[in-house]
N, C-alpha and C positions, 0 to 999 in steps of 0.2 A: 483391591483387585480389579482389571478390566473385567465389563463384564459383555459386551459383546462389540465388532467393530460395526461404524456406524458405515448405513450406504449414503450410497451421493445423495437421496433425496431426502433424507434424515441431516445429513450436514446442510443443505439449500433449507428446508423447512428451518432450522435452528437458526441460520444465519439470517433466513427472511423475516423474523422476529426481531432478531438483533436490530437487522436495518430499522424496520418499522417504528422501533421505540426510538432510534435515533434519529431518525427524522421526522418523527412527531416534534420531539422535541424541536431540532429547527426549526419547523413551520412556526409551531408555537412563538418564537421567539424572533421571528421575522429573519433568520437564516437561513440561505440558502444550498443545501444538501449538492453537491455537483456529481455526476457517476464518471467514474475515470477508467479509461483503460481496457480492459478486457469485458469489464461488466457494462462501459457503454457499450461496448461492440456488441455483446448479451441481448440490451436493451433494443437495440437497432436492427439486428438480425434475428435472433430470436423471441422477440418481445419477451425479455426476462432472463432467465440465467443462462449462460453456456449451457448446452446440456451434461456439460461431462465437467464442470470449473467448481472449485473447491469454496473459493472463496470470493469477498466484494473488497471491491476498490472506492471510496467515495472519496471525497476531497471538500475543504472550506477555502474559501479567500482568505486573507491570512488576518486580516480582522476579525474576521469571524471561525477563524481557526483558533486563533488564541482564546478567543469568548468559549468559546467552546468546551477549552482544555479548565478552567476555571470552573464553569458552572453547571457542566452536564453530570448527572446520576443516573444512570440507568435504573428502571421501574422495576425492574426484574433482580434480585438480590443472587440471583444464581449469575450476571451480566455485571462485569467490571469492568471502567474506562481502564487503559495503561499507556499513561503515555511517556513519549520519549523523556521525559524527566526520570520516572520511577526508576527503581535502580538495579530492578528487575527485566528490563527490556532489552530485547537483544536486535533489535532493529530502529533505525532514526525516524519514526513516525509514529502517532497513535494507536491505537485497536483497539474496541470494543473485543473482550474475549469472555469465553463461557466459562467455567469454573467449575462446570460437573462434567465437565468431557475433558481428554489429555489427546495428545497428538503425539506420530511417530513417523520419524522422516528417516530413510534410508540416509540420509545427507548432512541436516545439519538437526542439532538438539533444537527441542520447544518445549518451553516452559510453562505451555497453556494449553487450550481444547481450541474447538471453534473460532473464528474470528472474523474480523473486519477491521481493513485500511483504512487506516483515516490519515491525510495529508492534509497538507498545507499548500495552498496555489499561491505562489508568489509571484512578481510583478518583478524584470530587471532588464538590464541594457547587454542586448548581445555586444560581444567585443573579446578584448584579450582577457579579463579579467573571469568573464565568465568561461571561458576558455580553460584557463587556469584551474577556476574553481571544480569543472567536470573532471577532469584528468585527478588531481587532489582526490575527490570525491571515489571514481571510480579504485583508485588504490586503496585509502579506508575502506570501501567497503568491502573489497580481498581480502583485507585483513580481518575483518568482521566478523566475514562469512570461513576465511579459516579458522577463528578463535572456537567458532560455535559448531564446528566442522567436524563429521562425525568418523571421519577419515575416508569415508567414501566417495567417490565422485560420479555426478552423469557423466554417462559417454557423451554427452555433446561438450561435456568442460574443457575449458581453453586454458593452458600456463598450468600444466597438473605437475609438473615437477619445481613448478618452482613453490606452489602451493603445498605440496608435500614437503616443502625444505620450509617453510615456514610455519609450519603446522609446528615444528622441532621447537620452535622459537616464541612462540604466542598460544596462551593456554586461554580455557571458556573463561575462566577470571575477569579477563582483558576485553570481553565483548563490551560490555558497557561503555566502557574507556573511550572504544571507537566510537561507537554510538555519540559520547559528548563530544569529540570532534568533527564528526560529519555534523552535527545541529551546529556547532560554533561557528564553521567553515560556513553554510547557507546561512547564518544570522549576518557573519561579515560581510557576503555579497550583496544583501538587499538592504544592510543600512545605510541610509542616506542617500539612495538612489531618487533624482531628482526629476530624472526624463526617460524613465521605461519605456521600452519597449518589444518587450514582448512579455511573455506569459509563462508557465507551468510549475512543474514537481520539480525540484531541485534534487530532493534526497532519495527521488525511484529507484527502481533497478534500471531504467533502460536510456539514461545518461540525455543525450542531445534529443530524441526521441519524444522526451515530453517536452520540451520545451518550444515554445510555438511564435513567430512572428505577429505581432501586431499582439493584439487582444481577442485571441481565439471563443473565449466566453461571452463576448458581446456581440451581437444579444444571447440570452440565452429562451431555452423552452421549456417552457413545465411540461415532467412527464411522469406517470406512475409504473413505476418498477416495484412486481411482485407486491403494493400494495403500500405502494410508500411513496408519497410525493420528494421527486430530482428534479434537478435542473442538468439539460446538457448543451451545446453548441446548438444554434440554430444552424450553422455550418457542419455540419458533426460528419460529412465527407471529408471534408480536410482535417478535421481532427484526424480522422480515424484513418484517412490514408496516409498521413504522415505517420504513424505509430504503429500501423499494420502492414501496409503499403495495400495489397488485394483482398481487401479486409470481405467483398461480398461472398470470396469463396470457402468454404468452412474447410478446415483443417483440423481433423480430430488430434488433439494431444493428449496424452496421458499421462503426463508431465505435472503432475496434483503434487500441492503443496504436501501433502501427509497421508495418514494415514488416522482416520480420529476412531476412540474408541470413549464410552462411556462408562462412568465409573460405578463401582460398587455402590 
């Protein structure tokens, strides 16, 4: 039985744990922890979380993304790595997620509590190829995000009839499935890539967006978020106005991954 739903500063306190012990661990091991996305913007603007954001975004290099997926245990027995291997994940990247807390989305099912992003930062050659590979990408993850698809849609959703016609055709079974195409589809693009040049997420949500010219990460700067040593852009302007465009003026959303509640 649920036994009560949690607030934002209950889900931020749990998640700041999370981070903590995951990036203990990286320092420990000479890894660099990177904050991506919304939660650098957090980091930049509000020293720390969103005030109103559910969740954290971190990211690895992809050598030390794969180290990672191999040899981290969370300290906390109630905290489980999941990643895009397990056969249980319904999204193409890692998470740290909680195991005493369940989530509930107006939108799409989730098969955990609490959590946190964990990607891969890969290294590859803008061109036709990557080109290719976003377009691919963003279709899988339509299909993904209809399999696990609760039948409902935000009003901001785009192609809702054609999404509703494929909803008929692709059941939650099938999340996985996609899941091992979008990792196959990004493993094809960055093997053997011999002259990169540029940087990011491959498997995000927000396609061309993460992906950055040149080598965005270098240099990078140690910073403490909520109590946990990251790394982000010494540039983190052009991160962040690429990815947000007017990232200094805050825009409240309310647009939360879930809804978390604690368990019996």
């Amino acid at each position: 039985m649920v036994k009560h739903e949690m607030t934002i500063n209950e889900v931020q306190a749990l998640t700041r744990e999370m981070l903590q012990d995951l990036a203990n661990f990286a320092s420990q091991n000479n890894r660099r922890l990177l904050l991506l996305g919304g939660s650098m913007l957090g980091l930049v603007r509000h020293d720390g979380f969103i005030p109103w954001d559910d969740d954290l975004d971190v990211g690895l290099f992809r050598e030390d993304y794969d180290w990672l997926m191999k040899h981290y245990q969370p300290t906390n027995s109630r905290f489980r790595l999941m990643t895009e291997e397990d056969a249980d994940t319904l999204v193409p990247n890692a998470r740290v997620v909680d195991s005493e807390t369940i989530a509930q989305s107006d939108y799409y099912k989730i098969n955990h509590g609490v959590f946190i992003d964990i990607f891969p930062v890969d290294q590859v050659q803008m061109g036709i190829k990557l080109k290719a590979f976003l377009l691919a990408h963003k279709v899988l993850n339509v299909l993904r995000n209809v399999a696990r698809s609760t039948g409902n849609f935000p009003d901001d959703a785009q192609i809702v009839p054609i999404k509703r016609g494929l909803s008929k055709i692709v059941s939650y079974k099938q999340t996985h499935r996609f899941v091992e195409l979008e990792i196959k589809a990004s493993n094809r693009l960055v093997r053997g890539i011999q002259d990169p040049n540029a940087i990011g997420v491959l498997n995000g949500m927000y396609g061309r967006k993460e992906i950055f010219n040149g080598n965005i990460f270098a240099p990078l700067i140690m910073k403490n978020f909520e109590g946990a040593e990251v790394y982000i852009p010494q540039d983190f302007n052009q991160y962040l106005t690429q990815f947000f465009g007017d990232w200094q003026r805050p825009i409240k959303s309310e647009n939360k991954h879930a809804r978390f509640f604690t368990k019996e």
